[in-house]
mmCIF file of the N, C-alpha and C atoms, coordinates in Angstrom:
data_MODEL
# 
_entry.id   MODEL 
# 
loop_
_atom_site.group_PDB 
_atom_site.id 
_atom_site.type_symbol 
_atom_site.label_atom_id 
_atom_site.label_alt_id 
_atom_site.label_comp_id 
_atom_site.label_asym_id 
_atom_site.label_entity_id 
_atom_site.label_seq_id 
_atom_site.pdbx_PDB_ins_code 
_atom_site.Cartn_x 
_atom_site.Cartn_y 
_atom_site.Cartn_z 
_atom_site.occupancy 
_atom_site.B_iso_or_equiv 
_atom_site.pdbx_formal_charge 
_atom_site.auth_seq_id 
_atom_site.auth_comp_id 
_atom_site.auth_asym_id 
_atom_site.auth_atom_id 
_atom_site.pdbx_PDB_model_num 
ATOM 1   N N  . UNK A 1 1  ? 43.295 41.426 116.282 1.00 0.00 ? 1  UNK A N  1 
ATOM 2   C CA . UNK A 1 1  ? 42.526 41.132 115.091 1.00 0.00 ? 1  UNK A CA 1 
ATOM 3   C C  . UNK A 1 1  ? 43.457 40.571 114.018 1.00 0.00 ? 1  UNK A C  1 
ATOM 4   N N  . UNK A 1 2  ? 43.140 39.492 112.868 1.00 0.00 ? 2  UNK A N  1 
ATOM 5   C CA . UNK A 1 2  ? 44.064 38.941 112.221 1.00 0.00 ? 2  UNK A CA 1 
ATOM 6   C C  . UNK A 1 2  ? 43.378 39.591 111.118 1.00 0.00 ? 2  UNK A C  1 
ATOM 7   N N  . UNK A 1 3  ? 44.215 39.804 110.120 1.00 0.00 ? 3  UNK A N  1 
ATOM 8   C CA . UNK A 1 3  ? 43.983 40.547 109.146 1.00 0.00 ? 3  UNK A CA 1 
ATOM 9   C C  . UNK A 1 3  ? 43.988 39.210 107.628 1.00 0.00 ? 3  UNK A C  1 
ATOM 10  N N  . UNK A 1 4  ? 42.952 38.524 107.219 1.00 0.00 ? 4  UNK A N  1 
ATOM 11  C CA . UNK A 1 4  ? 43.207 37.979 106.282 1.00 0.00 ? 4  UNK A CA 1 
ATOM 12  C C  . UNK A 1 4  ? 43.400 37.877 104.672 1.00 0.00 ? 4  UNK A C  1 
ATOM 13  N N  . UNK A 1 5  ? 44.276 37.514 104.130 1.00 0.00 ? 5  UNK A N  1 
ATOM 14  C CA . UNK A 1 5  ? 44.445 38.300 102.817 1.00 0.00 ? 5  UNK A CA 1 
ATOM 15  C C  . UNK A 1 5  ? 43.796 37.042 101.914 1.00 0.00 ? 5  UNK A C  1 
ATOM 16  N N  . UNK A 1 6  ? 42.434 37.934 100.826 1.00 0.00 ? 6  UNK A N  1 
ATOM 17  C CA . UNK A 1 6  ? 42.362 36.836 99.565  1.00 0.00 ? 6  UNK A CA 1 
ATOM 18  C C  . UNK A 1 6  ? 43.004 36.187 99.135  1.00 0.00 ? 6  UNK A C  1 
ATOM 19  N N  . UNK A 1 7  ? 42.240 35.277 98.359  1.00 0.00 ? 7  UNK A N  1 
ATOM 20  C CA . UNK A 1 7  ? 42.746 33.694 98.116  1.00 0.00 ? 7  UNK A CA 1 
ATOM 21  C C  . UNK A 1 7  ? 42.304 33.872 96.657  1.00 0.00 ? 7  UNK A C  1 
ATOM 22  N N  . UNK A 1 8  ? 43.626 33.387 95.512  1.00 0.00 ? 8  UNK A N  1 
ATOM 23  C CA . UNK A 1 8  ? 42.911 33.493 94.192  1.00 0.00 ? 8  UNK A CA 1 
ATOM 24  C C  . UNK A 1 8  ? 41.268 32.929 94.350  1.00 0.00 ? 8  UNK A C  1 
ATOM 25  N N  . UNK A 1 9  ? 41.001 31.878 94.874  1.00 0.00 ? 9  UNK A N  1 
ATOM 26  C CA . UNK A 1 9  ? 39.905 31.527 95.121  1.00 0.00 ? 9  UNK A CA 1 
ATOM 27  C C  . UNK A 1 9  ? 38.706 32.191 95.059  1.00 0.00 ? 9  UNK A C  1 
ATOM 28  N N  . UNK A 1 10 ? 39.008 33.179 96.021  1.00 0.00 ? 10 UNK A N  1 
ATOM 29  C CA . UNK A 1 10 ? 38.210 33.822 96.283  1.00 0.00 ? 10 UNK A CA 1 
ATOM 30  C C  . UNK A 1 10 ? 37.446 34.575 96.068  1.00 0.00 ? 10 UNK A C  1 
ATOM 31  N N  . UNK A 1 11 ? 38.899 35.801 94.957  1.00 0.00 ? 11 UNK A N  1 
ATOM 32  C CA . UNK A 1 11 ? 38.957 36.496 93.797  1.00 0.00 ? 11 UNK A CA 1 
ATOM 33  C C  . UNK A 1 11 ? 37.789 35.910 92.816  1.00 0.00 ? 11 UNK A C  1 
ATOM 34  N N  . UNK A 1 12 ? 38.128 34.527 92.135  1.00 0.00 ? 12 UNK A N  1 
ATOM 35  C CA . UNK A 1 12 ? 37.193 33.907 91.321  1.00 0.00 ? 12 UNK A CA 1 
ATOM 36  C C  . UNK A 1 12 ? 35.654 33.648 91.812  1.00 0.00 ? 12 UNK A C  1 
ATOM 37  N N  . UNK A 1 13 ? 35.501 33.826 92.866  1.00 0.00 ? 13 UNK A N  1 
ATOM 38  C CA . UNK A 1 13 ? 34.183 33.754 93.583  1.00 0.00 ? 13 UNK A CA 1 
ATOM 39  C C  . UNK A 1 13 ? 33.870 35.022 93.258  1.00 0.00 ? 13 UNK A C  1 
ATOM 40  N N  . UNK A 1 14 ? 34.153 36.045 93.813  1.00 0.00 ? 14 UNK A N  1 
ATOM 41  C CA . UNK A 1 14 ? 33.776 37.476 93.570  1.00 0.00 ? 14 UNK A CA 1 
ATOM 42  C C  . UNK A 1 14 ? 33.531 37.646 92.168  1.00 0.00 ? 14 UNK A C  1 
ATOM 43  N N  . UNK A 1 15 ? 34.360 37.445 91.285  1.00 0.00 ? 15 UNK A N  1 
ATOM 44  C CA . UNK A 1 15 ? 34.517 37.208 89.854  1.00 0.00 ? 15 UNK A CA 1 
ATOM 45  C C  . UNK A 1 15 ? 32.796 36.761 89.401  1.00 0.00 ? 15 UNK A C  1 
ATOM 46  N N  . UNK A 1 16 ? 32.453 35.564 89.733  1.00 0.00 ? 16 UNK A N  1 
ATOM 47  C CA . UNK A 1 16 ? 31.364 34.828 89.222  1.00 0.00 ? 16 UNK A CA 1 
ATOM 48  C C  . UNK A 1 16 ? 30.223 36.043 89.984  1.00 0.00 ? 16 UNK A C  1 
ATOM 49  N N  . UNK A 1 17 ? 30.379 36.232 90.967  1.00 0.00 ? 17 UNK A N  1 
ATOM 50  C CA . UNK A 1 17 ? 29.091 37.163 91.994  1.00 0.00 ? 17 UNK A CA 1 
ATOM 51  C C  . UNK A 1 17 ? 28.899 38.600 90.595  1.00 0.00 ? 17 UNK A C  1 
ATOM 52  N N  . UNK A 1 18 ? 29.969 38.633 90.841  1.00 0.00 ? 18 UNK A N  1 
ATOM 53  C CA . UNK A 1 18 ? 30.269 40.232 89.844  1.00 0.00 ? 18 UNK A CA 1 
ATOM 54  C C  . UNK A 1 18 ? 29.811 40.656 88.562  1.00 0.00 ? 18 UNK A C  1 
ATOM 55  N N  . UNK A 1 19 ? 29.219 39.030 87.989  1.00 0.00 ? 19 UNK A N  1 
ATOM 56  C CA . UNK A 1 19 ? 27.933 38.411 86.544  1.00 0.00 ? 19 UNK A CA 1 
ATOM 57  C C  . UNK A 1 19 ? 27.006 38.882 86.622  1.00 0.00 ? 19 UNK A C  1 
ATOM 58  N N  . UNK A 1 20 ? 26.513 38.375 87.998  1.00 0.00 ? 20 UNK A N  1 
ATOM 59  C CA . UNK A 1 20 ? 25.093 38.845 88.590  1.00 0.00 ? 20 UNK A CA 1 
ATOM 60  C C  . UNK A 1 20 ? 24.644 39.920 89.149  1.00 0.00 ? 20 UNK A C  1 
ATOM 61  N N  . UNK A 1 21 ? 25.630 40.606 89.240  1.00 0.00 ? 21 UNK A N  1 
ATOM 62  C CA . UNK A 1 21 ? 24.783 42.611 90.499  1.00 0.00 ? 21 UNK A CA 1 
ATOM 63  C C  . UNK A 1 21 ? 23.892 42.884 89.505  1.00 0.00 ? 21 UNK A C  1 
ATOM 64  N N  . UNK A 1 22 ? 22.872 42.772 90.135  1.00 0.00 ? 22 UNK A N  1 
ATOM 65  C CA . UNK A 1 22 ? 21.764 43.598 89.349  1.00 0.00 ? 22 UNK A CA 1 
ATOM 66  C C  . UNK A 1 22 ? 21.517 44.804 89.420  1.00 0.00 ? 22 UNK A C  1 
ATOM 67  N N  . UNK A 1 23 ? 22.552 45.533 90.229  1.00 0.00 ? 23 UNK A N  1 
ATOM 68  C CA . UNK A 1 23 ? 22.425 47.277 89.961  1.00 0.00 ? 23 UNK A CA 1 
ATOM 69  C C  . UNK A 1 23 ? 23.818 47.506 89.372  1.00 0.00 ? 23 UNK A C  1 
ATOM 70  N N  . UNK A 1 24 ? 24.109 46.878 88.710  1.00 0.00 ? 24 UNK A N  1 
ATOM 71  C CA . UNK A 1 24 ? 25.812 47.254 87.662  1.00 0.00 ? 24 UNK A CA 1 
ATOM 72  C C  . UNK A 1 24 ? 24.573 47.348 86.424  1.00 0.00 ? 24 UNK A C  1 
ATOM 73  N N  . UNK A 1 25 ? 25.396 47.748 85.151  1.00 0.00 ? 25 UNK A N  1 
ATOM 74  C CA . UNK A 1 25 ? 25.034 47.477 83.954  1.00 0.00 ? 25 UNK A CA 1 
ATOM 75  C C  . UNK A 1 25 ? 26.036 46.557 83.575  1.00 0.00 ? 25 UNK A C  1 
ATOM 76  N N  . UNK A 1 26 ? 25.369 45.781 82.248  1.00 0.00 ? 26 UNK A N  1 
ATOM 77  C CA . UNK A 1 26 ? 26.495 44.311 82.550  1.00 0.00 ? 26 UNK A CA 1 
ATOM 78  C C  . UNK A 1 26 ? 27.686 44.809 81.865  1.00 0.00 ? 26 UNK A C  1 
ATOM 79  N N  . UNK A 1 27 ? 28.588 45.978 80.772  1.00 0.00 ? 27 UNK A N  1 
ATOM 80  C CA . UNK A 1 27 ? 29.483 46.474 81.145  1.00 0.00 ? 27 UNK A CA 1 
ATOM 81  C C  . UNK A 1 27 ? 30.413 46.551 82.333  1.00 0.00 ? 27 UNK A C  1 
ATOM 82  N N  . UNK A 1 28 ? 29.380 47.239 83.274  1.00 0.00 ? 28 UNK A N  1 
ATOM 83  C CA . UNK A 1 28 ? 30.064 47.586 84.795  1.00 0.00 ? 28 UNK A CA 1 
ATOM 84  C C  . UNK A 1 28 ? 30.108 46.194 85.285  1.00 0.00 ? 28 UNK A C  1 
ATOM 85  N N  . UNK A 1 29 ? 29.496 45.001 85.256  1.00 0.00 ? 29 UNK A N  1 
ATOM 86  C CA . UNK A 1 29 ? 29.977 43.513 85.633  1.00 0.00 ? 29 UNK A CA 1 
ATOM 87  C C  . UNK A 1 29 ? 30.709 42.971 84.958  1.00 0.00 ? 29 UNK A C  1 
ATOM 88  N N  . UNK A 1 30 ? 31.518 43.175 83.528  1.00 0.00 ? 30 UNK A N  1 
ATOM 89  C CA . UNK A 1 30 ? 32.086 42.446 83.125  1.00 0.00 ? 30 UNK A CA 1 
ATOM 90  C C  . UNK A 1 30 ? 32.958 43.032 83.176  1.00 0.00 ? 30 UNK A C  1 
ATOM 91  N N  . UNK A 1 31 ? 33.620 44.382 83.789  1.00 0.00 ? 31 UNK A N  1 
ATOM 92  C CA . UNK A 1 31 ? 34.786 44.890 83.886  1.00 0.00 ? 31 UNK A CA 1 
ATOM 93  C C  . UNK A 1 31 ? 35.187 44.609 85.382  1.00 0.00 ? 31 UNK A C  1 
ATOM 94  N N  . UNK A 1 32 ? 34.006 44.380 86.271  1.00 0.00 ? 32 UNK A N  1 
ATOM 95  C CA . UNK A 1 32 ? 34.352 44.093 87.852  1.00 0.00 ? 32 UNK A CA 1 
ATOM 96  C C  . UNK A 1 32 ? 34.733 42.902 87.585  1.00 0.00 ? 32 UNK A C  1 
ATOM 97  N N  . UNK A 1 33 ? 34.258 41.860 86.699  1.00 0.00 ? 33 UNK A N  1 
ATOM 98  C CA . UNK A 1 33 ? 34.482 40.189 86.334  1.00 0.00 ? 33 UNK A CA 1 
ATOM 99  C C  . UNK A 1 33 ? 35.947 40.339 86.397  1.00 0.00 ? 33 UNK A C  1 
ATOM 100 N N  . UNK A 1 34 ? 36.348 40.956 85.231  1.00 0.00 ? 34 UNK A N  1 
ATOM 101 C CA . UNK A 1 34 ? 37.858 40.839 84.713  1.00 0.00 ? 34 UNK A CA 1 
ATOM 102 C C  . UNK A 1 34 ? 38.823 40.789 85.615  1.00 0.00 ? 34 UNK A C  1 
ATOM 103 N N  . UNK A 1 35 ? 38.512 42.473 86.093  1.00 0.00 ? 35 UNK A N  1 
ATOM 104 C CA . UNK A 1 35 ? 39.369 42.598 87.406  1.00 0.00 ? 35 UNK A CA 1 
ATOM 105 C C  . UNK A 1 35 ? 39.858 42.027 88.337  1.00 0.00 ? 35 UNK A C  1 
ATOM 106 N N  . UNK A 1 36 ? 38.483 41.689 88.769  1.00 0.00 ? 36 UNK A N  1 
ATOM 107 C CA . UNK A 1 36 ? 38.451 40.071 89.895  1.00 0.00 ? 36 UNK A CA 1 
ATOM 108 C C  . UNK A 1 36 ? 39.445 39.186 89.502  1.00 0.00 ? 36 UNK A C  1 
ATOM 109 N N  . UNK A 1 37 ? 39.045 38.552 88.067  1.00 0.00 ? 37 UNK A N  1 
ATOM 110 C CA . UNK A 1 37 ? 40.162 37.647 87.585  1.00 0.00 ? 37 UNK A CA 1 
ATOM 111 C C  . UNK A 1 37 ? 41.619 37.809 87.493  1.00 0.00 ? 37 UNK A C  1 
ATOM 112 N N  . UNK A 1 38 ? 41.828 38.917 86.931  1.00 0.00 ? 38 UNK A N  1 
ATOM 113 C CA . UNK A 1 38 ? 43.216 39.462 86.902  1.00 0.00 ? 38 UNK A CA 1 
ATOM 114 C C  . UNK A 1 38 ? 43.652 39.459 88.327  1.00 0.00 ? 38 UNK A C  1 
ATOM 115 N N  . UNK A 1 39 ? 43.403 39.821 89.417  1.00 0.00 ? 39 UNK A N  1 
ATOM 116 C CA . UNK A 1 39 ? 43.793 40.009 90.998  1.00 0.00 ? 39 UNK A CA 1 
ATOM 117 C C  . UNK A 1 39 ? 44.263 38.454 91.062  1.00 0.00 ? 39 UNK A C  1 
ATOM 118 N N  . UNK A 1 40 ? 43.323 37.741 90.956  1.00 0.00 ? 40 UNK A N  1 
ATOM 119 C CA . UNK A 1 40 ? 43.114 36.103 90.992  1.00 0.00 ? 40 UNK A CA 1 
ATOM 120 C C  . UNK A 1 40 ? 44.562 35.588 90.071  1.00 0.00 ? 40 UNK A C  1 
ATOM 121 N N  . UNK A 1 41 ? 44.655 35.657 89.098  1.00 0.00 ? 41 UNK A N  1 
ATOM 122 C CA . UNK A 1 41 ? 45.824 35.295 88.628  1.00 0.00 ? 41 UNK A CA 1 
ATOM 123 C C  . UNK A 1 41 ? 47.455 35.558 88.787  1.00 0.00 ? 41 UNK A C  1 
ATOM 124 N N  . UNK A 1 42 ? 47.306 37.154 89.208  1.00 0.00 ? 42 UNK A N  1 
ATOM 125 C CA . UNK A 1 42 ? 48.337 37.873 89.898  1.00 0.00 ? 42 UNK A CA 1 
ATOM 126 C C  . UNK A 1 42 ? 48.537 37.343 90.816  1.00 0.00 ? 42 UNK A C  1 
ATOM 127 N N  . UNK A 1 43 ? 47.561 36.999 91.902  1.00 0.00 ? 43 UNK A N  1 
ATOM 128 C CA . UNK A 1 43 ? 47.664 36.067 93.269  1.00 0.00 ? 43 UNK A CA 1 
ATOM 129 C C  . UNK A 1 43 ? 48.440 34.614 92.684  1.00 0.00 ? 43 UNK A C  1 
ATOM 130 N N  . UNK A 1 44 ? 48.158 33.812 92.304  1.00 0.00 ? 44 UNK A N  1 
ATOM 131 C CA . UNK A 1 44 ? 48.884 33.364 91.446  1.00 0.00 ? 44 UNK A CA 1 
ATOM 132 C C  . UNK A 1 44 ? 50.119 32.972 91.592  1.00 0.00 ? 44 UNK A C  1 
ATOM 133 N N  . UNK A 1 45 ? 50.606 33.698 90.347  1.00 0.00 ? 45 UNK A N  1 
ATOM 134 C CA . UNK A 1 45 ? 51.910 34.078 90.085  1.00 0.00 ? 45 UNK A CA 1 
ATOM 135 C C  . UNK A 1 45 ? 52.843 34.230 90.754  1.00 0.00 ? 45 UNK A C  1 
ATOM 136 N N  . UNK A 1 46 ? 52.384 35.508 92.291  1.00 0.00 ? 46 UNK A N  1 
ATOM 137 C CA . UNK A 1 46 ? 53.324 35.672 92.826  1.00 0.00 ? 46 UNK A CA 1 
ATOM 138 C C  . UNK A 1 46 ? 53.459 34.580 94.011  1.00 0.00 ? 46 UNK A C  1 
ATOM 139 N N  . UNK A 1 47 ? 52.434 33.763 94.512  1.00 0.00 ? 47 UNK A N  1 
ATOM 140 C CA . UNK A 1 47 ? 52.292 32.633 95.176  1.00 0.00 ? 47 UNK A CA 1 
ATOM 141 C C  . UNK A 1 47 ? 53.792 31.593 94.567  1.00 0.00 ? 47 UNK A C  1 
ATOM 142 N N  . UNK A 1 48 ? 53.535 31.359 92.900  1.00 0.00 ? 48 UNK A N  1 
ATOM 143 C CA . UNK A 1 48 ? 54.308 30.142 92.093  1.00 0.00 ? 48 UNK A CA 1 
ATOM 144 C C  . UNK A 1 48 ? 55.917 30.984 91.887  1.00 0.00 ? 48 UNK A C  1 
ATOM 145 N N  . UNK A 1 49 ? 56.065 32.229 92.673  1.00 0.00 ? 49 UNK A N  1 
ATOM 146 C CA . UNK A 1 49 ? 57.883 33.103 92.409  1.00 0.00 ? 49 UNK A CA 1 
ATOM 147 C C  . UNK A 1 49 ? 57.980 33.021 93.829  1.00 0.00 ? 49 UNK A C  1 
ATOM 148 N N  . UNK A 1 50 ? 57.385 32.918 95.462  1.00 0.00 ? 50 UNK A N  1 
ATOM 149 C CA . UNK A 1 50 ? 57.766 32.836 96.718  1.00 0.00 ? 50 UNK A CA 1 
ATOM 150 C C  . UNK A 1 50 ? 58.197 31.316 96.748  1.00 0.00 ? 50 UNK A C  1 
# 
């Protein structure tokens, strides 16, 4: 089995999905938003220091 690791990309996809759960309160989506993003940028970073 290959084990594949997220893609800032991807992160930002989840990010945008994470607007819309309609069983979050939009609090609880805009802190899953962030998160998402932050992972996404961290991905990033350490991508632009390898």
């Amino acid at each position: 089995m290959i084990a594949l690791k997220p893609t800032p990309s991807d992160f930002r996809q989840a990010a945008l999905r994470a607007l819309e759960n309609p069983w979050e309160t939009p609090d609880a989506c805009q802190r899953r938003h962030d998160h998402y993003m932050a992972e996404a940028e961290r991905l990033e970073r350490e991508r632009g220091h390898a």
